[in-house]
Structure formats: structure tokens, C-alpha cells
Legacy VTK file of the C-alpha trace (Angstrom):
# vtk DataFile Version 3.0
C-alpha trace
ASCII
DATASET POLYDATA
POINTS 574 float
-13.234 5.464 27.565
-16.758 4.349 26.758
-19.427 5.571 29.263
-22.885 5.167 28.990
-24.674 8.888 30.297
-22.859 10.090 33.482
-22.183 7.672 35.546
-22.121 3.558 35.587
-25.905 1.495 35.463
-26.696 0.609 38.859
-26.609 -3.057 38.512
-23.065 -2.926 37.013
-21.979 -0.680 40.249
-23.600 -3.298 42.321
-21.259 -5.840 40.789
-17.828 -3.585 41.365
-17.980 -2.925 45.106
-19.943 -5.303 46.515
-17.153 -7.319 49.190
-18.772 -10.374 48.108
-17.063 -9.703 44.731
-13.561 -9.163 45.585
-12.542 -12.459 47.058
-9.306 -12.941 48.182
-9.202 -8.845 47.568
-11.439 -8.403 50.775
-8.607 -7.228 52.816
-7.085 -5.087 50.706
-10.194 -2.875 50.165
-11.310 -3.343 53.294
-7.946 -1.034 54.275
-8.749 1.167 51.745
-12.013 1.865 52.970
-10.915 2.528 56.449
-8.470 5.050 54.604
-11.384 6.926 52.743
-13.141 7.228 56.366
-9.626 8.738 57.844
-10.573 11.681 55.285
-14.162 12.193 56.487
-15.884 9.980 53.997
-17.508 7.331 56.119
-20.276 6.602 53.334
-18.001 6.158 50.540
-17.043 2.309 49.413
-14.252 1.083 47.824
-14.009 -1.605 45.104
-12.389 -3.359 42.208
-13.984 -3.764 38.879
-14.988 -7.172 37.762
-16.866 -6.639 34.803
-13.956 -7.036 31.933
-13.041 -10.788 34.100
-16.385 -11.558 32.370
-16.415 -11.984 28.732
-19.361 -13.211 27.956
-21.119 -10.265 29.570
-22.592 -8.348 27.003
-21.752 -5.135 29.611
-17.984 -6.142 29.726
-15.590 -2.569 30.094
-12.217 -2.436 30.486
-10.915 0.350 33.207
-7.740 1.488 32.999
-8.070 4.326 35.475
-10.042 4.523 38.859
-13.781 5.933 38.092
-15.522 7.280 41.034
-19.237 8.017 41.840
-21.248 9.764 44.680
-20.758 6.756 46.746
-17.963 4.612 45.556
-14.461 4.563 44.312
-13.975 2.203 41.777
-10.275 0.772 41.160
-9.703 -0.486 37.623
-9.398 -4.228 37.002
-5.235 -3.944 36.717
-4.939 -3.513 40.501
-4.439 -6.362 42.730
-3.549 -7.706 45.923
-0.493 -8.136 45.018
0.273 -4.489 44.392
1.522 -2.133 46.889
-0.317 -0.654 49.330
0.953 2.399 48.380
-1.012 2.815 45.048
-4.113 2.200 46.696
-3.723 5.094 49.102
-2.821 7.522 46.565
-5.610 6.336 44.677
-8.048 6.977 47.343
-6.362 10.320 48.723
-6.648 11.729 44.762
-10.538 10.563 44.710
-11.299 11.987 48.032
-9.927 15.388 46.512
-12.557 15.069 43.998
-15.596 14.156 46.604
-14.841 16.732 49.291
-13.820 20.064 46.071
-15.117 19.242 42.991
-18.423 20.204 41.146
-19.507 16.613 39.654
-21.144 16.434 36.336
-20.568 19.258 34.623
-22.023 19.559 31.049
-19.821 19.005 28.931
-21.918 20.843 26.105
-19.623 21.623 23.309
-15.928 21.752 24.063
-13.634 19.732 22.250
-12.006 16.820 24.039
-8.552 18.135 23.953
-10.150 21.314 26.414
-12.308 18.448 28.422
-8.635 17.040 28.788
-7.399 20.472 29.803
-9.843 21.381 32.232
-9.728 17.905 33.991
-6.113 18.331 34.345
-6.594 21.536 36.334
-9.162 20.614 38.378
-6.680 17.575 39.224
-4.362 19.946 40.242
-6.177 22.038 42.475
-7.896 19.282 44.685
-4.574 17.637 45.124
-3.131 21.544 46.158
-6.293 21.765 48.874
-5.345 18.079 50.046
-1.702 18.621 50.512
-2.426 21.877 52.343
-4.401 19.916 54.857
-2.498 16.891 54.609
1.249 17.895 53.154
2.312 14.002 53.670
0.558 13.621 50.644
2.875 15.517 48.182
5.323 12.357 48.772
2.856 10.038 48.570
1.664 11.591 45.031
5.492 12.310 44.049
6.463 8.831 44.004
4.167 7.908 41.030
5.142 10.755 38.514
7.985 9.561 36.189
10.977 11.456 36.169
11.304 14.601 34.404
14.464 13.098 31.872
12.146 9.881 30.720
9.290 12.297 30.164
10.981 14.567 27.685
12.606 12.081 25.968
9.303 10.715 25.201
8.319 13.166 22.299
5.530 16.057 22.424
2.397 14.528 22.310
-0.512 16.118 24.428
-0.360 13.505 26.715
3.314 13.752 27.623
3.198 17.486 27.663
0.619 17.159 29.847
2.226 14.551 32.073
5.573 17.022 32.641
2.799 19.854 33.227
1.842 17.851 36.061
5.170 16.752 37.616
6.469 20.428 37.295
2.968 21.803 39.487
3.232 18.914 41.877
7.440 19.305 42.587
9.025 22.633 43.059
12.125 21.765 42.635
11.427 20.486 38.845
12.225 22.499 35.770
11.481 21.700 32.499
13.103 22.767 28.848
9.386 23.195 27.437
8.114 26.782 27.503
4.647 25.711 27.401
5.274 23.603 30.646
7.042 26.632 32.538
4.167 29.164 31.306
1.244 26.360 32.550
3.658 26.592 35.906
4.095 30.326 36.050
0.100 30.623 35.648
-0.953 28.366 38.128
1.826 29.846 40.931
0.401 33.340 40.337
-3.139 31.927 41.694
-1.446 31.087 44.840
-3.649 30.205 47.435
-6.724 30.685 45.813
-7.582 27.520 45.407
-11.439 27.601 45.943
-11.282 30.223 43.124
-12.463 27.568 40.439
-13.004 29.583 37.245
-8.851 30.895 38.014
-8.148 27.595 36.991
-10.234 27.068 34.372
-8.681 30.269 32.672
-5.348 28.915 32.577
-7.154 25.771 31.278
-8.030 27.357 27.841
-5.358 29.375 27.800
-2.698 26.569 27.548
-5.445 23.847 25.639
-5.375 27.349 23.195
-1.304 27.536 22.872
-1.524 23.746 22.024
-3.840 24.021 19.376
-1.698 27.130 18.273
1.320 24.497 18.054
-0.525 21.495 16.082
0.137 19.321 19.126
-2.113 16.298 18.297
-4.950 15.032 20.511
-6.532 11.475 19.934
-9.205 10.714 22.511
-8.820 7.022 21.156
-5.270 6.884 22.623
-5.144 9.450 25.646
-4.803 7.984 29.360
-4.630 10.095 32.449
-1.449 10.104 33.730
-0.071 9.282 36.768
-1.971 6.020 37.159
-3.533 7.085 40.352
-5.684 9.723 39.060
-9.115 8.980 38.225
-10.794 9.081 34.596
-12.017 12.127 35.390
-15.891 10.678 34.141
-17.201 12.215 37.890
-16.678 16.017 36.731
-18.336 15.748 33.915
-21.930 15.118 32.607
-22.624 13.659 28.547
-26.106 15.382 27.289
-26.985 11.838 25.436
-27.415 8.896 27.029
-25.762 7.201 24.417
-22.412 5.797 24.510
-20.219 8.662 23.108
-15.987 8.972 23.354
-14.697 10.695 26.689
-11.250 11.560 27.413
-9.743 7.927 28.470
-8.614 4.855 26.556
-10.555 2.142 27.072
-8.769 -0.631 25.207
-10.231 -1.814 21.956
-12.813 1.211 21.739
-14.423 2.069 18.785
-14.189 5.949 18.781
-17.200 7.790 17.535
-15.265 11.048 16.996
-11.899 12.048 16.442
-10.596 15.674 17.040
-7.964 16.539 14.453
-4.755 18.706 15.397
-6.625 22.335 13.718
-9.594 21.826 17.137
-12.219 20.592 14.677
-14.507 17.341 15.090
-15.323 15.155 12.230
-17.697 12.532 12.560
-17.424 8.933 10.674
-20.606 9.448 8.896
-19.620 12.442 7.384
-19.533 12.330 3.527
-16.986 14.543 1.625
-16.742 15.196 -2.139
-14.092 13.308 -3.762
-10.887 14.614 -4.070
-7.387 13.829 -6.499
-4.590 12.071 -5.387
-2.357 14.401 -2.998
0.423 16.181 -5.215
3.430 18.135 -3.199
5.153 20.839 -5.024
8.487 22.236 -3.758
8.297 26.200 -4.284
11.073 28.765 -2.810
10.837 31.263 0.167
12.346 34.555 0.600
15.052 35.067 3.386
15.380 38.980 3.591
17.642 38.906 6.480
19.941 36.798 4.577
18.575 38.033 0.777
18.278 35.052 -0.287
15.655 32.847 -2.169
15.918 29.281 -1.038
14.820 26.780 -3.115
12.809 23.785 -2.398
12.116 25.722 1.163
8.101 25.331 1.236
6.134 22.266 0.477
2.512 22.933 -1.486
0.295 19.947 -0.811
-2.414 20.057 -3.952
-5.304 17.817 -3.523
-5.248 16.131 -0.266
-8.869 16.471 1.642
-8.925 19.754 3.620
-11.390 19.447 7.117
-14.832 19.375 5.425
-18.275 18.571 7.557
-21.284 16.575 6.167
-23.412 18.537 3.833
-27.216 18.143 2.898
-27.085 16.569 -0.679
-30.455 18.184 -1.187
-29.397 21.811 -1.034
-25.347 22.106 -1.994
-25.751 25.433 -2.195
-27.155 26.784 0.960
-24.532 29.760 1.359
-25.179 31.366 -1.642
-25.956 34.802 -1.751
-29.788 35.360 -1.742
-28.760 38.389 -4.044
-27.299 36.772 -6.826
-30.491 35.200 -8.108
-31.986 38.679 -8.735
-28.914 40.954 -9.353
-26.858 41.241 -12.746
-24.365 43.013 -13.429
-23.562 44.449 -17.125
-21.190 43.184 -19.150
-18.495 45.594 -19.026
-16.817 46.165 -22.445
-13.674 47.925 -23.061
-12.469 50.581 -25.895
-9.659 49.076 -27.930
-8.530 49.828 -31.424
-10.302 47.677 -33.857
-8.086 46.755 -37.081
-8.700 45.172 -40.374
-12.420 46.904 -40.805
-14.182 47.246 -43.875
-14.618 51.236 -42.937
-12.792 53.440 -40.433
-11.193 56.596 -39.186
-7.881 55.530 -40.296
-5.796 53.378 -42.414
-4.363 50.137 -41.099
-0.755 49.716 -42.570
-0.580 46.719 -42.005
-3.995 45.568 -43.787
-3.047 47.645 -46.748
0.135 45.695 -47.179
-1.164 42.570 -47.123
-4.544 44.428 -49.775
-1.702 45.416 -52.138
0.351 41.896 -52.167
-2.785 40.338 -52.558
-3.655 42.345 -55.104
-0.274 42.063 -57.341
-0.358 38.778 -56.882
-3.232 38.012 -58.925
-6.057 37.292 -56.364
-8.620 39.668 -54.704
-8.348 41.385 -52.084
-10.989 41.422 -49.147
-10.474 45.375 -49.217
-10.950 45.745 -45.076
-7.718 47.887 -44.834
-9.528 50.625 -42.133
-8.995 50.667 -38.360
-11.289 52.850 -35.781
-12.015 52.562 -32.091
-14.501 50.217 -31.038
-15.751 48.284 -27.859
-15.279 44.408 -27.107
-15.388 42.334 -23.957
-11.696 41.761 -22.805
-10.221 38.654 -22.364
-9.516 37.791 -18.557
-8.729 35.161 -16.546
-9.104 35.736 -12.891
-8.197 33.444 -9.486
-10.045 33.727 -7.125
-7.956 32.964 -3.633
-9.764 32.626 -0.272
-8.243 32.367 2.933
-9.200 28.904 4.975
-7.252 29.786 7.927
-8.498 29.397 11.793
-8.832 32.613 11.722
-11.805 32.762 9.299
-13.887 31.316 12.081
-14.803 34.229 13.408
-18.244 35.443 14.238
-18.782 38.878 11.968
-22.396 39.755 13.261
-25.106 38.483 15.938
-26.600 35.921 13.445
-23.350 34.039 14.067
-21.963 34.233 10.440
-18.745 33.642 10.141
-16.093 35.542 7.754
-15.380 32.126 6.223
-19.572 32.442 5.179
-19.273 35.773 3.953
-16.168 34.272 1.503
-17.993 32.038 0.340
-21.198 33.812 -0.290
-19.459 36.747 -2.009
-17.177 34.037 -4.074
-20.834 32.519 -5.264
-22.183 35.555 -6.242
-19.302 37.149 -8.247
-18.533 33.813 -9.842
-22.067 32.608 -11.145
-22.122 36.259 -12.848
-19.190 36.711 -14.220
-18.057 33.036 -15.248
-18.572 33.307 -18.840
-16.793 32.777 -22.499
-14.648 36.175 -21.983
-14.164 35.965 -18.306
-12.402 32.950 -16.928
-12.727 32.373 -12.955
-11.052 30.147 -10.737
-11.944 29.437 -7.248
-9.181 28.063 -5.013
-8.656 27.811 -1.536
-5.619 27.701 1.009
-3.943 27.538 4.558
-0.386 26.386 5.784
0.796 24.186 8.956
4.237 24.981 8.808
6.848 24.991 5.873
6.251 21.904 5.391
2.293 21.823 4.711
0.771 24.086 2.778
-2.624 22.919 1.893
-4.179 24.233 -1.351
-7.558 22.861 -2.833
-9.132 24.242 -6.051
-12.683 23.961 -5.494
-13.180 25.189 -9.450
-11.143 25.512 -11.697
-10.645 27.838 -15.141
-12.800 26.459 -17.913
-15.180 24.075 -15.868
-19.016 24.538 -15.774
-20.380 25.810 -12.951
-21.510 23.148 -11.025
-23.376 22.203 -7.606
-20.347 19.702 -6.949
-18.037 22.603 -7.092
-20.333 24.387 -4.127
-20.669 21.151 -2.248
-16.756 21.017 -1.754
-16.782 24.785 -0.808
-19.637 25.089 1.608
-18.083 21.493 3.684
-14.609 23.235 4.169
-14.044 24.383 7.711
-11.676 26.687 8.836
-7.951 25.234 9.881
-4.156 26.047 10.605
-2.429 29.328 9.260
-1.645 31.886 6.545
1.149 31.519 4.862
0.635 33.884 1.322
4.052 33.749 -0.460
4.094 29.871 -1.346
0.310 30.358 -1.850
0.451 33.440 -4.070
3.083 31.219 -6.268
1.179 28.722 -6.586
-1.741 30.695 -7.505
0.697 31.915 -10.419
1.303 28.512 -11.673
-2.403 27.752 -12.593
-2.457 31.199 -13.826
0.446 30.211 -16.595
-1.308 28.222 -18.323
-4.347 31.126 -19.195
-4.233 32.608 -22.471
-5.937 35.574 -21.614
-3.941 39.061 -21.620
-5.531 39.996 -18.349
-4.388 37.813 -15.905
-5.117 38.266 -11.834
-4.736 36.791 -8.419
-7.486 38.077 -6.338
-6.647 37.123 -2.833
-9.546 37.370 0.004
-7.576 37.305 4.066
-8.410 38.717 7.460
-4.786 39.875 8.092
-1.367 39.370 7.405
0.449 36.400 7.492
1.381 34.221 9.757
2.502 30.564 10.494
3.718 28.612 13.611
7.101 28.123 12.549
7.711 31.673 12.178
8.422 33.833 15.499
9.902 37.180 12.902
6.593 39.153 12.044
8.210 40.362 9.404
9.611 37.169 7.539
6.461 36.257 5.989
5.346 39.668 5.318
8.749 40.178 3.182
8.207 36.922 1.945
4.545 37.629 0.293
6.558 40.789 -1.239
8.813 38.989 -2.507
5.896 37.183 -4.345
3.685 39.976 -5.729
6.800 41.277 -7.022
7.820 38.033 -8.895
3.674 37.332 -10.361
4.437 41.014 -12.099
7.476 40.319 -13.464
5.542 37.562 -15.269
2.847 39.445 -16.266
0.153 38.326 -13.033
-1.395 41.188 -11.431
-2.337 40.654 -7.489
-4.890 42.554 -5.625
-5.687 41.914 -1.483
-9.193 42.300 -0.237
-7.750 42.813 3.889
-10.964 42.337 6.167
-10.229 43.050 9.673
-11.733 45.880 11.784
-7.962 46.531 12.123
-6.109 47.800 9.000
-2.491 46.474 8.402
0.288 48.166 7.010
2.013 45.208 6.198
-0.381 44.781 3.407
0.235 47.484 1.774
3.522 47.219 1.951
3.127 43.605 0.309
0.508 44.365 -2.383
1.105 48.219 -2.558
-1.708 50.511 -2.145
-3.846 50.858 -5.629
-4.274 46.860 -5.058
-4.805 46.644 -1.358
-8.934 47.279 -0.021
-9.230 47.047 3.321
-12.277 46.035 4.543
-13.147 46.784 8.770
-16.738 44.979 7.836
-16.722 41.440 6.038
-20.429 41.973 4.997
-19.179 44.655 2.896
-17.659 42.220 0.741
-20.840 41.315 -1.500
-20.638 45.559 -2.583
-16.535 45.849 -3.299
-15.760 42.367 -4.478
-18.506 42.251 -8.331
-17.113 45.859 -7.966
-13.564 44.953 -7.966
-14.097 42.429 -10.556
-15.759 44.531 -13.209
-12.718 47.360 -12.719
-10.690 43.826 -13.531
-12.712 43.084 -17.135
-12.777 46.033 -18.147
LINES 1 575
574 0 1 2 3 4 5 6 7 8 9 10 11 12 13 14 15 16 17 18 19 20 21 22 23 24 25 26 27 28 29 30 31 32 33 34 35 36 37 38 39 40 41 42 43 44 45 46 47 48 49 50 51 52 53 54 55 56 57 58 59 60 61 62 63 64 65 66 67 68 69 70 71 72 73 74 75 76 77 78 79 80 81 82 83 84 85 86 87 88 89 90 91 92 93 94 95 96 97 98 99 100 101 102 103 104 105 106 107 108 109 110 111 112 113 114 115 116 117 118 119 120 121 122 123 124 125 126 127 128 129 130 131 132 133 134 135 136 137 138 139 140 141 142 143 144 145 146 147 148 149 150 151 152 153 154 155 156 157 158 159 160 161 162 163 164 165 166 167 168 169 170 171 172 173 174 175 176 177 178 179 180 181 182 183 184 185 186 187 188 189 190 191 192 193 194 195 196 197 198 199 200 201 202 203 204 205 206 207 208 209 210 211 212 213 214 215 216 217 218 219 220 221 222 223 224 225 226 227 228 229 230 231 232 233 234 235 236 237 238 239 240 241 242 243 244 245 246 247 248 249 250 251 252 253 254 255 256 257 258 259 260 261 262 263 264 265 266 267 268 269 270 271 272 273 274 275 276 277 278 279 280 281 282 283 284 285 286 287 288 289 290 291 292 293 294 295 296 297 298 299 300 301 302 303 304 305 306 307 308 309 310 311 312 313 314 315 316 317 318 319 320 321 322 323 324 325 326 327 328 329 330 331 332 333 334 335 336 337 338 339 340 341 342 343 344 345 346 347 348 349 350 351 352 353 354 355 356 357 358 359 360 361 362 363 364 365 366 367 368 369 370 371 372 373 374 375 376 377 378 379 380 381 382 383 384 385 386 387 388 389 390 391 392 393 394 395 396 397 398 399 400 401 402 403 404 405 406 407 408 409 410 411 412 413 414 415 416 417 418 419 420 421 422 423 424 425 426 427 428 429 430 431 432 433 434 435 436 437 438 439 440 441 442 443 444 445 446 447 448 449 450 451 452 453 454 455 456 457 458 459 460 461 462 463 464 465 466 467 468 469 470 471 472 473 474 475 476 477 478 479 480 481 482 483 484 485 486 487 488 489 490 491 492 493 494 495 496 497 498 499 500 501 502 503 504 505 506 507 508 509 510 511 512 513 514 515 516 517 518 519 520 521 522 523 524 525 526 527 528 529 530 531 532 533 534 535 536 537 538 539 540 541 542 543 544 545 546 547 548 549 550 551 552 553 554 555 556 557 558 559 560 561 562 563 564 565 566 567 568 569 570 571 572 573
């Protein structure tokens, strides 16, 4: 819904409860005022909103759920005389709930709407729990407007239909429902009990469950949401917007134009925002590992290849404000390597096959260039290199008390080694993934092997945000495909992660873990060598068992990765 500050303007409230307004409506609001006094509230009105009957009122709004303020309870323009008196007194009873236990006008600061959502659901279940203990009539009253439990999960698993059984299984007892999520929301709120006054009880189980959804890529769209049953409120009276301008809360109002939408990874991407330019979306089929079974199934994981990851607006004027402040003042040598020189015009020893071709040469009538010598010598080595980061949720995390994330450090310590080492000999790629299931594996190359260092390439890095999971195998095989087409005789994956792997499709920890192992082992068969940079402050086995110990650097710092990872890389070239 659209909502100017926190509350309505004055002169619109005027025109939604005063009697003179309602017409033939009188009556009916008149009882529902009296009702509003049975509960104690004797300076509370009652009233129907008028303004969308209006449309040539430049302040027209279209309710679609009761909003309430200090003084009044506003019904939304669909209810009429004509409706049962019944919806009108559940209306009330639920709003009264909010006047007599709620805190009203909360900031809502920064939480995403899908918790705002959350947290209003909760708070709708507790004051209807301290009602129905005072007043346990109410519990039929209430019950008569939730849809039954068979229609609701046949109605898909969107947030608002999870949300709606949530609510029918905490309001009837005798309810069960097929959804775990639904019986863990009811199994969390039970163990409060009769705690009810104990506020921040319920706002734990709030983030907890708003949490598992996110885990599950259950969609939110504020654009579409509506409270459900139809006698709860909007929800607009618990909660308090820091602008005063009109921004998106968590109601439909119909033909809204919404500001901000918040994607299925928890992230918030404004209209305005301006994102680098991407390719037209490519999927790739690539197999997965089975080790229960031992079996490789083909076509089992989908690799999405240029389709726009989450980015946020950047600052055109400096693309490259997460660069390591080191790199402009630290260079590392050029590491050359000893190999055996051959055809030399003076040496240690004779090269056999150079004196061959001297002799036919010579017989043949012509002359020879006479470099027939080989000796030991030193030359920078051909290498191509891949760098893989990690985009995952995960990444998000703070790593010190600046705030920094380890998604920052990546990126920092990916600018550094890449502007030094980027050069004729050494070949760097800079690519980028996370997975959503099987089905959605979302890889980005942000530069590739070949192209010039440019700001574009760091515009497109620094505007990804972290999203979704880690799935390595389909990644890592990927990763080997763009490594193919390198000439170089050094070729290597060098993949950057905060842990093992992990999707939401996958419940067996170790599925993905023998998957990735399956992987490695394939890239070496063909001649690609993959190292893991681990940082977690929590070393896993798994990785070692995946990459195998001389390749696998665990890291419990992520700061430390501007010292191992030009380290690493120089081992690589040399």
C-alpha cells in the first residue's frame, strides 16, 4: 500500500469517519462503534473510507484492508451495508487488539519487507491470543474467516499463502498442516505459551521463520502481498516510515507503482539503479555426481551464463572504489622459471635434434644456421589462470568492525593480484558464481582471458551483491570449459569460498561435497589444476577431501587474503 509518513493527513481522516460521510452506512457504524466501546475504547471512531469513490481527488487511495489510527478504525472502501455484521465485528475486535497491546509506530529502519511482513504477522497473532484469553468467543468469531486448510495448500507456496496456513494452524488447534515450515512456526509459538506480553519472544520466531523462507527462495513481492484474513488490518499502525515520502509498505494497494522490489535472495534493488550491460542469458546442461548410486547423470545441473546477477547502483565517477589501496604502490617481480633452452647458438650440451636438422641442411646444399647447443636458462612461463569467487549469501558477512564484508575482501584481493599479474605471459580470468537449486546456477565472468583491464570490468564487480548458494561441482566444470580453450601449458582454477558447499535442494551434506570431488578429479584428468582458498574461522575437512591438501589454504581471517593470494599466484607462474 501507498502511505504517506505514518499515518493518514488529517484532512483525509476527517473525510473517512466523519458520520456525515457514510450515508445510508450511519447505522452500520454506528453498531460498530458501540462494539469498540464494549472493549473499553469509548474514544475510538469507526468509519468507512470514501476517498477512492472520488476520482478526481488528486488524494484518491484505494484500501483493501482496515487501517487504524490513535483514534479511529478505518474500514476499507469494499465493505458495505450490505455485508454481514459479522465482518465488521471481527474487524473491530482484531483492531482493538492492536489499540489496547501493541507498540504503534515502530521504525521500520532497515528490514526488508518480507521481515516487516513477518513481524506484523506475529504481532497479529499475539493480540488476537490476549483477546481470546479475555474474550474466548472470539476464536469463533475469527475462525469463520480463515479459508480452509485443503483450499490453502492447494494454492501453491507463495509467502502469502504460507503465511495464510501459518495463521489458520496458530488460530485452530485442531489444524495440521503437510508444510514443515508451518508446523515449526506452530511448534515455536506453542512453546511461548502464555507469555504473551513477552513481545521480543515473538519477534524471535519472527526472523527465525522470515530467515527459513529466505533459506527456501520463497518469493516476496510487496507489489502483490495482502494481509490475509480480510479482517486484519494493514498493519500501517505498528509501524513508523523515516521519510515522509510516499515509499512501498507491506499491502497491495491496487494499481501502485512500487518504488522497491525485494527479490527472492533478501536484497532490495531500486528502479534507478544502473547496471553494466550484460550478454544474452546462455544455459548449459553439465552432469552431477551421484555417489550413493555411482553414477554421473547427465544433463542433471543447469549453468545460466550471462543473465544479470543482483548488482546495486555504482558511482560512475570512481568504478573502482574497492580496490586495494596497496596495489598502487606494491609490485611484485616477475617470477621466471628454469627450463631447458634448445636450439642455442652456444651451450652445455648438444641438441640432437638441432644437429639433425644442421646436417640435412647442410647435405642438402643450403646453410645451416649452426645453433645446434642446448643449456639451462630462465623464461617467464606460460599460464593461464581463473580466477573463481564465491557470490553466495554467505559472503555477506561482516569480517571486522569497519563493517567489511568477505565479499569486499574478494574483491579487493582479486584487484590487486589481477592488475599485477595480467600481462603477455600470464593470462587471468575473473569469474564469479552462486547456485539456486539444480536448476540455476548463475555464473558471470566479470573479465575474461585476453581482455584489457578495464574500469567496466570493476564496475560489474564492485555492483554484485551477495545471493543464493554454493554449489562448486557444476561451477568448477564450467570453470574448465573457459579454461579449454587456453593455450598455455599451465592451466588453473583458483577458487576463493567461505566453506563447503551447499544448496537448498540438497538435505545429504555429503552429496555436494562428493560431487565437487568428483570435479577436481575430472579438471586433472584434462590437464586443469584446482586450488581452494577456504576462509572461515572454522576449517573444513570436506575441503580437503575435495581439493586434497597441497591445494587447499585455509584461511580463519579473510583480511589475510591480500598476503596468500599474489603469493599463491606467483608459486602458480613460476
Amino acid at each position: 500500500m501507498l502511505w504517506t509518513g505514518s499515518s493518514m493527513l488529517s484532512s483525509d481522516l476527517d473525510r473517512c469517519v466523519v458520520p456525515g460521510a457514510i450515508g445510508r452506512n450511519r447505522t452500520t457504524f454506528r453498531h460498530l462503534r458501540l462494539y469498540a466501546h464494549g472493549f473499553g475504547q469509548h474514544g475510538v471512531d469507526v468509519g468507512r473510507n470514501d476517498l477512492a469513490s472520488a476520482p478526481d481527488d488528486d488524494q484518491a487511495m484505494n484500501l483493501s484492508r482496515t487501517s487504524i489510527t490513535g483514534n479511529a478504525i478505518i474500514l476499507p472502501s469494499n465493505v458495505h451495508a450490505s455485508d454481514s455484521r459479522l465482518i465488521g465485528n471481527a474487524i473491530v475486535a482484531h483492531a482493538v487488539g492492536h489499540l489496547r497491546f501493541s507498540e504503534p509506530g515502530r521504525p521500520v529502519g532497515t528490514r526488508v519487507p518480507m521481515m516487516v511482513a513477518m513481524l506484523s504477522l506475529m504481532e497479529d497473532v499475539r493480540i488476537e491470543r490476549l483477546m481470546i484469553r479475555e474474550c474466548p468467543g472470539l476464536r469463533e468469531l475469527w475462525r469463520r474467516f480463515h479459508r480452509a486448510g485443503g483450499q490453502l495448500q492447494a494454492m501453491g507456496l507463495t509467502f502469502g499463502v504460507l503465511a495464510e496456513r501459518l495463521s489458520l494452524a496458530l488460530h485452530d488447534p485442531g489444524y495440521r498442516d503437510t508444510h514443515h515450515w508451518v508446523e515449526k512456526g506452530r511448534s515455536m509459538i506453542e512453546a511461548i505459551g502464555t507469555r504473551l506480553e513477552d513481545t521480543g519472544r515473538f519477534r524471535e520466531v519472527a526472523s527465525i521463520l522470515a530467515n527459513d523462507l529466505g533459506q527456501m527462495r520463497v518469493p516476496f513481492d510487496p507489489q502483490c502481498y495482502q494481509v490475509e484474513p480480510q479482517y486484519r488490518d494493514d498493519n500501517t499502525y505498528l509501524w513508523r516510515f523515516e521519510n515522509e515520502e510516499i515509499v512501498t509498505a507491506v499491502v497491495q494497494a491496487q494499481g501502485a507503482r512500487v518504488q522497491r522490489v525485494e527479490d527472492a535472495a533478501g536484497g532490495r534493488q531500486d528502479e534507478s539503479e544502473e547496471t553494466e550491460s550484460a550478454p544474452e542469458s546462455i544455459r548449459l546442461m553439465y552432469p552431477e555426481w551421484n555417489y550413493k548410486a555411482r553414477v554421473l547423470r547427465d544433463d542433471w545441473v543447469s549453468v545460466v551464463e550471462g543473465a544479470h546477477l543482483q548488482m546495486s547502483a555504482l558511482d560512475s565517477d570512481s568504478p573502482n572504489g574497492a580496490r586495494s589501496a596497496r596495489s598502487a604502490w606494491i609490485e611484485y617481480p616477475e617470477v621466471l622459471s628454469f627450463h631447458r633452452l634448445r636450439h642455442q647458438a652456444d651451450g652445455d650440451e648438444i641438441d640432437l635434434e638441432a644437429l639433425v636438422t644442421h646436417v640435412v641442411t647442410q647435405r642438402s646444399g643450403k646453410v645451416p644456421d649452426g645453433r645446434v647447443f642446448t643449456r639451462t636458462g630462465r623464461r617467464a612461463r606460460d599460464a593461464s589462470i581463473l580466477l573463481l569467487l564465491d557470490l553466495s549469501a554467505s559472503t555477506s558477512r561482516s569480517v571486522d568492525a569497519s563493517g567489511r564484508t568477505l565479499l569486499d575482501c574478494e574483491r579487493e584481493a582479486a584487484h590487486e593480484v589481477t592488475s599485477v599479474f595480467d600481462s603477455g605471459h600470464v593470462r587471468i580470468a575473473l569469474h564469479g558464481f552462486s547456485s539456486n537449486r539444480r536448476s540455476e546456477v548463475r555464473y558471470v565472468r566479470f573479465k575474461d582471458f585476453g581482455e584489457r583491464l578495464e574500469a567496466r570490468h570493476w564496475r560489474r564487480l564492485e555492483a554484485v551483491r551477495p545471493a543464493w548458494s554454493t554449489r562448486i561441482g557444476p561451477a568448477l566444470r564450467h570453470a574448465g570449459t573457459c579454461l579449454e580453450q587456453e593455450s598455455s601449458v599451465s592451466k588453473t582454477i583458483m577458487l576463493v569460498t567461505d566453506g563447503e558447499p551447499s544448496d537448498i535442494d540438497i538435505f545429504d551434506p555429503r552429496y555436494l561435497v562428493e560431487d565437487a570431488r568428483h570435479a577436481v578429479h575430472g579438471l586433472a584428468v584434462r590437464g586443469v589444476r584446482v586450488q581452494c582458498i577456504s576462509v572461515d574461522p572454522v576449517p573444513h575437512r570436506e575441503m580437503c577431501e575435495i581439493f586434497g591438501w597441497r591445494n587447499t589454504f585455509s584461511l580463519t581471517q579473510s583480511t589475510r587474503l591480500f598476503d596468500i593470494l599474489p603469493n599463491l599466484l606467483s608459486r602458480l607462474v613460476a
